[in-house]
N, C-alpha and C positions, 0 to 999 in steps of 0.2 A: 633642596634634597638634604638630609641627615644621614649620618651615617650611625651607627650602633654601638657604641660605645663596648671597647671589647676586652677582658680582664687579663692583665699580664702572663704570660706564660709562669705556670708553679715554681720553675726553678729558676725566674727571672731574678735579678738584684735588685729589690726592691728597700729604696731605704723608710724606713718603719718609725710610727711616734716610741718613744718608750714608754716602758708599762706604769700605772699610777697604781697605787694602791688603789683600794673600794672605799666609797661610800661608808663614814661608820656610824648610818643611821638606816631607819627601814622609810624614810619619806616619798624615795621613788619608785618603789615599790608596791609601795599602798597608794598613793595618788596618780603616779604615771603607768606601770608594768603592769599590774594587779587588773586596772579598768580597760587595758587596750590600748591606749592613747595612741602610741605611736601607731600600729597598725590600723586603728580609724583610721588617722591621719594618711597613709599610707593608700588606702585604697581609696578615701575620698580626692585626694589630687591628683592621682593616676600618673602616669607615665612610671613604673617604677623603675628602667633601666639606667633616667637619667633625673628622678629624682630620688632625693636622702631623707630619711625620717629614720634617726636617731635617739640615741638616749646616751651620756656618758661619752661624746665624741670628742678627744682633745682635737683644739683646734690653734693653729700659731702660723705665721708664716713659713715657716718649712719645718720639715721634723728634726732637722737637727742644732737647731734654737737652745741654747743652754736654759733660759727662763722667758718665762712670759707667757706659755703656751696654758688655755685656761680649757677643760672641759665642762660645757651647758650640759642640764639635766637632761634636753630636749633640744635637737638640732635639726632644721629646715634648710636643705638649700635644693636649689633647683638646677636644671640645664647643665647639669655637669657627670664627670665620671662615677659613675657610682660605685660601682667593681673596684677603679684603682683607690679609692678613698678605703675600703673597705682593706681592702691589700695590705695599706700602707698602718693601718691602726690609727686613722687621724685624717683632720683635714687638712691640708698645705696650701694653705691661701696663695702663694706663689706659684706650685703647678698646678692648682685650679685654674690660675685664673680670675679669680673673682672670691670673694668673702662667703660665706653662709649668708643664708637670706635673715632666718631665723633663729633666734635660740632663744627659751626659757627656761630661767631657775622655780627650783619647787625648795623652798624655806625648811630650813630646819636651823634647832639650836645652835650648830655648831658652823653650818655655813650663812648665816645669813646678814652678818656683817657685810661679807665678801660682796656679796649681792649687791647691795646697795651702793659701796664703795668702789674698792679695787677690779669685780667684773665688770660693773657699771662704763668705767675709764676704757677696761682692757677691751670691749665689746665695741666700743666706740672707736678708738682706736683702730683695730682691725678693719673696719668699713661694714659694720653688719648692720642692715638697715632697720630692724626690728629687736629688740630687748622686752622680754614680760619678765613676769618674775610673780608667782601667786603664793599666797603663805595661807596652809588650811588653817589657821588659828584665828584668820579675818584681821592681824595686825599685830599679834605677840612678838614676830620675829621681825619682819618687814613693816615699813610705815602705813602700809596697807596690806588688804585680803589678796588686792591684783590690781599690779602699776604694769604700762605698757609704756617704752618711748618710740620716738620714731627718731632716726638720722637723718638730721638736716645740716646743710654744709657744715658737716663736721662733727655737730654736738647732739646729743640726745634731746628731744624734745616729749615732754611728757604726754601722752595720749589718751584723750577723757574718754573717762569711766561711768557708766553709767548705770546709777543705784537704782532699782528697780524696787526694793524690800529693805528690811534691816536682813533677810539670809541670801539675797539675790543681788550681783550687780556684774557688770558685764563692760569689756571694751573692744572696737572693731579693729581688726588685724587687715590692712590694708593689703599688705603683703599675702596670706592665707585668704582673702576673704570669706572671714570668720567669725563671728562674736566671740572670744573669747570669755568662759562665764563661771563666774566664784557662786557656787549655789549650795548653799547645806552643805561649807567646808570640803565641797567637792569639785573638782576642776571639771569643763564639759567645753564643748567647742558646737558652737550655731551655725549654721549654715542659712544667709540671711534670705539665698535665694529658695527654700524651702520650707523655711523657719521650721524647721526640725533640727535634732541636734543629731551630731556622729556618732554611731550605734558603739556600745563598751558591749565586753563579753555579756556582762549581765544583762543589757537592752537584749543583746541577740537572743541568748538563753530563755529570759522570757518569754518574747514572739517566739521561737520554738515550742516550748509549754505552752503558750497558748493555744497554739497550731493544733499541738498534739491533744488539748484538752477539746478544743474544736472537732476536732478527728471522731474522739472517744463520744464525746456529744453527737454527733452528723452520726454513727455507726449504729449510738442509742436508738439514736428517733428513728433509725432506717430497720434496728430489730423490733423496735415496739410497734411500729408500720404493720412491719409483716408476721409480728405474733399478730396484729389486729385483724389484717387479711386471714390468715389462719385459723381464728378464731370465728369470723365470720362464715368461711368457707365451710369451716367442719358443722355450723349453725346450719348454712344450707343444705350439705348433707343428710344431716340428721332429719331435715324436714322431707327430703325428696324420699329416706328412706320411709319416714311415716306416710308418706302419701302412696309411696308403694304398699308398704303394709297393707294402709287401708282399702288400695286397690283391693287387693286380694281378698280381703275380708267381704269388699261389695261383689266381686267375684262368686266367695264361698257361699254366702248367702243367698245372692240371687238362684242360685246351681240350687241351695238345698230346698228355696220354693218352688224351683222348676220340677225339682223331685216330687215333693209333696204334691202339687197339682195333676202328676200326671204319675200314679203310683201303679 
């Protein structure tokens, strides 16, 4: 039995991460925010009350940590409070319980030393059993387009990628089971049990327009149908009224020789 994870009272004492500045690039916004990512991500794993799909989520062992505490572009953890994480402004690996499952960085000029380096250490450290990290540039920032490790006793262990194209290559998120996939400088996420990917706004929008082009199409064919029935019907009419006509005509004729024979 579970019970339902239930969100602090409002005016409860709730101790909180403190505030970072933003981002001073637009990379997670055009690759993560902009396409949906997290909200894919979101309704493809389900449970949302007790799991987390973030973006910008500091995460340290407790929030009142002088240093150390490192916020992923993109955070995955499962089986846990979701409400109080959300409360708190951060995750507390300590009243969690348990590390994030998940985090990925999205590469830009300014952080992507960090990446490779010091989150690399700080990720590991923590106990988070998955690290990506995808750079839209295919390797300008990062030593590659999209590096994946996995935590094994202890240490990150790098996780093969697999090149598909020179615009295509992909690696499997054991943890999500997911392909994770660098395609046309675009990040996308597989689903291997489908092999379809997780729908971004724009997937959805489409299939909508398509729908709706569908729609206007199926309405066409259903009014050219029945301008045709129409067309044909008022055809038939026109015919029953000339055979009336002509009734009448063999009518008057016949009458006017019945006349003349018998004057």
């Amino acid at each position: 039995m579970t019970t339902k994870p239930v969100a602090p009272p409002a005016d409860a004492a709730v101790e909180k991460f403190p505030d970072f500045p933003p981002r001073d690039d637009m990379n997670n916004p055009v690759y993560l925010y902009d396409p949906a990512h997290p909200s894919a991500l979101r309704r493809h794993l389900g449970s949302p009350e007790t799991t987390l799909v973030l973006g910008e989520t500091p995460v340290g062992w407790r929030p009142s940590q002088v240093s150390g505490i490192l916020i992923p572009d993109l955070l995955v953890a499962f089986n846990i409070d979701r409400a109080a994480i959300i409360a708190q402004d951060g995750y507390a690996i300590e009243e969690r319980g348990k590390p994030p499952d998940f985090v990925l960085e999205v590469a830009s000029k300014t952080t992507a030393r960090n990446d490779d380096t010091s989150k690399r250490t700080g990720y590991a450290n923590y106990g988070i059993p998955e690290y990506w990290r995808f750079d839209p540039t295919g390797g300008r920032y990062h030593q590659t387009g999209l590096a994946g490790d996995q935590l094994i006793n202890g240490t990150y262990q790098p996780i093969p990628i697999e090149r598909l194209d020179d615009h295509r290559y992909r690696g499997y998120s054991p943890i999500l089971n997911l392909y994770i996939c660098w395609e046309h400088s675009q990040l996308r996420w597989l689903d291997p049990a489908t092999n379809t990917y997780l729908r971004t706004y724009d997937d959805a929008e489409n299939d909508r327009i398509a729908a709706e082009n569908d729609r206007i199409a199926a309405d066409a064919d259903r009014i050219t149908a029945e301008a045709g029935r129409l067309a044909a019907e008022s055809g038939r009419i026109a015919a029953e009224n000339d055979r009336i006509a002509a009734e009448a005509r063999i009518r008057q004729l016949e009458a006017e020789i019945q006349r003349l024979r018998n004057p």
